[in-house]
N, C-alpha and C positions, 0 to 999 in steps of 0.2 A: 630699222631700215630694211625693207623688204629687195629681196636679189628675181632676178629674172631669169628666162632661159637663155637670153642674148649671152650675159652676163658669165655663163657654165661656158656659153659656145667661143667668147671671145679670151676664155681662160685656158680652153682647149686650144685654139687659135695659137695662142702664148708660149703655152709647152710644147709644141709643133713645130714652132719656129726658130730660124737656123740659130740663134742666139738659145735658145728656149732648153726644156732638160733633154741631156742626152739619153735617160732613159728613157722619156714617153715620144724622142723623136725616133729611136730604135726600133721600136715596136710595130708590129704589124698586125694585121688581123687575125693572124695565126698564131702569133706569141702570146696573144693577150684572150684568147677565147675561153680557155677557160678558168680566166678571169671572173668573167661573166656568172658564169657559171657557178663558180663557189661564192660571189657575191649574193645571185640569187637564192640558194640557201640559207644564206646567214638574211636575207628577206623571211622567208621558212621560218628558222629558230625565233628571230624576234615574235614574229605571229602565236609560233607554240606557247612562248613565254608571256604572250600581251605585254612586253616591254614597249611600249609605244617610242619613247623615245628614243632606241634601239633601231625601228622599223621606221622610222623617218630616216634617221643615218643612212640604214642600209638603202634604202631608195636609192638617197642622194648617190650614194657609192654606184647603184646601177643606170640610176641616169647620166652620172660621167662618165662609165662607161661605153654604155650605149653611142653617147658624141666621139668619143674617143675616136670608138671604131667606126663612125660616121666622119670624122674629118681624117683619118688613116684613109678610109676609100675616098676622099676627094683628092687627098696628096695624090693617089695614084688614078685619078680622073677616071674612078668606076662610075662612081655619081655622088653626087652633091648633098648635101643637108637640106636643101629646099624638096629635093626628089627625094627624101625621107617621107618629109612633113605632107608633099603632093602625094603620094600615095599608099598614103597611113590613112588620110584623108579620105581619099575618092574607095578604098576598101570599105573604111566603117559606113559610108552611107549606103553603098552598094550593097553592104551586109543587112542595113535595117531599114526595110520599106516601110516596113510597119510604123517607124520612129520618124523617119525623112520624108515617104513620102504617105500611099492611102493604101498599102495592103496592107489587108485582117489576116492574121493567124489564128485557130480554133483553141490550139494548144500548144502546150513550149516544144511536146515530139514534131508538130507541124513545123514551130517555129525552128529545130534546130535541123529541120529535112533539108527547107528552104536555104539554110546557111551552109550543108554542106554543096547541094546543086549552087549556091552562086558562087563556087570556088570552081565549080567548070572540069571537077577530077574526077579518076575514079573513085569509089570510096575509102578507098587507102594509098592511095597514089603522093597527097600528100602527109602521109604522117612520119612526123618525127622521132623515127628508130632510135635515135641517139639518148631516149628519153630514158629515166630509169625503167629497169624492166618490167616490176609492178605496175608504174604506173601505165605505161607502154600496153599491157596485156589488157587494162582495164579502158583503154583507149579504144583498141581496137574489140573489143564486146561491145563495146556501146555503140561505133560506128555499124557491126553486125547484124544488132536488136535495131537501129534503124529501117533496114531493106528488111527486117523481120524473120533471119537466122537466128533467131537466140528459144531457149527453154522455155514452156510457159509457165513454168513453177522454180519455183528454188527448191522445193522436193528433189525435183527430175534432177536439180547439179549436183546436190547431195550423192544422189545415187551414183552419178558420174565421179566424184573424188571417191566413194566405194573405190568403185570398176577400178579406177587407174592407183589406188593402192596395191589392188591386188596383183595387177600388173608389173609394178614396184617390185612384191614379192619375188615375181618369177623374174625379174631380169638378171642377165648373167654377168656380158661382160660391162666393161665400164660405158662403152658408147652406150648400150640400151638402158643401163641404170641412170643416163645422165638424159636421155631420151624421156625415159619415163618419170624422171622428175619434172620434167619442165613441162609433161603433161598433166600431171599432180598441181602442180603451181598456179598453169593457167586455169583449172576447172576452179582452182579453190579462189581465184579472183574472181572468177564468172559469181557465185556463190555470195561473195564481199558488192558485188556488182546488185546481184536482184537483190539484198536485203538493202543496200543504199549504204552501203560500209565503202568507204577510202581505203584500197588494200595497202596504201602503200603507207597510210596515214595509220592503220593499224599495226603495219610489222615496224612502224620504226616506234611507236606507243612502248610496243614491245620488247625490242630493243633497248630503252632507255629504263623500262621496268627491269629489265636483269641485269642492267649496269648497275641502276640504284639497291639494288637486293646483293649484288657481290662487293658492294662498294660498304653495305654494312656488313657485311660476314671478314673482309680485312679488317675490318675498327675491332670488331670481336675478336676476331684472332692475336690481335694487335693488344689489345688487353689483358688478352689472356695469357700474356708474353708466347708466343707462338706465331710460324709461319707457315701462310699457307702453303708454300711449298715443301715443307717436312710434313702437313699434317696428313692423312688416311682421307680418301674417298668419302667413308662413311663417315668420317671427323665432320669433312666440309658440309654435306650433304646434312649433318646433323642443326649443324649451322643455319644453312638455308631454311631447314621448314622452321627454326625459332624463328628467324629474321622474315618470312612469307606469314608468320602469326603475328609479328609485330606488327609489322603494315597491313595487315588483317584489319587490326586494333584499330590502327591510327585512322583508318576511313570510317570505321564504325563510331 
């Protein structure tokens, strides 16, 4: 039996009403945002994993969502479910003349120049800070390389994460070392940017590469009858480069 979106909307309906749950009638758009939010990452995880049937679920989870906080703002008569659907609508045609109506684009830079001008902003006017940082930094270079501020070599960034190491170097107190991190950070996205690297798709790579590397160094330790909290630095450390040869191995 195939379900519909009526079907989500008249269940949200359900839980909303005065009989309906006390918890999803409690909630507000504020209680529940980020909700959203860590839904949309376990979207992320399933994708990393190609669990498919993982990433169907979590949809479902963000499209109920989504209604949720779309019949929350009707309770409180911001706007409606149809002025959703009405201008989600009239944006994506507005976005694609090329697809809707008869303008050519030469290239996808053409194509995505056009899509920031029909947003009517300045080039950063609307983006969304709240995003993680990486991703955020690598947002706005790209918005940058649009009007044509950006490097014309990945060399040139290179040479830029130099400069702001060494700037690192000399900083003193904590504001300018916290200063010149996040000037180290943004050049090394820029860098993740002109080679076509996802900066933020690479640090959490990496992230999960030093979970699964300390995650076998406890099993080891753990064998070994031993704790890694009793054992020396150089004990752990000794550990790690077997367990970084293992996994050596195991790709090879």
């Amino acid at each position: 039996m195939k379900r519909s979106f009526d079907e989500i909307w008249k269940i949200v309906e359900r839980l909303r009403a005065p009989d309906g749950c006390p918890w999803d009638r409690a909630q507000t758009n504020e209680t529940i945002k980020y909700d959203l939010v860590e839904e949309s990452y376990e979207v992320l995880d399933a994708i990393d994993k190609k669990d498919w049937n993982a990433l169907k679920e979590e949809l479902g989870d963000v499209i109920f969502l989504a209604m949720l906080h779309t019949k929350i703002a009707e309770d409180e008569r911001k706007f409606s479910c149809d002025d959703v659907i009405d201008s989600i609508v009239r944006k994506m045609i507005d976005r694609h003349p090329h697809v809707f109506g008869t303008k050519k684009f030469e290239s996808q830079d053409e194509l995505l120049e056009n899509w920031e001008k029909s947003k009517g902003y300045g080039i950063f006017e609307n983006v969304n800070f709240s995003l993680p940082a990486l991703m955020l930094a690598q947002k706005i270079g790209n918005r940058a390389k649009r009007v044509g501020f950006d490097w014309s070599r990945g060399e040139d960034v290179l040479e830029k994460i130099q400069e702001e190491v060494e700037e690192l170097k000399k900083a003193k107190s904590k504001r300018e070392i916290e200063e010149e991190i996040g000037d180290l950070l943004f050049s090394i996205v820029n860098y993740a940017r002109h080679t076509g690297i996802n900066a933020e798709e690479a640090l959490r790579k990496t992230v999960k590469k030093f979970v699964d590397r300390f995650s076998r160094i406890e099993k080891k330790a753990e064998e070994a009858g031993k704790r890694l909290e009793d054992m020396t630095l150089d004990e752990m450390d000794t550990l790690w480069e077997e367990v970084k040869k293992e996994m050596s191995n195991d790709k090879g």
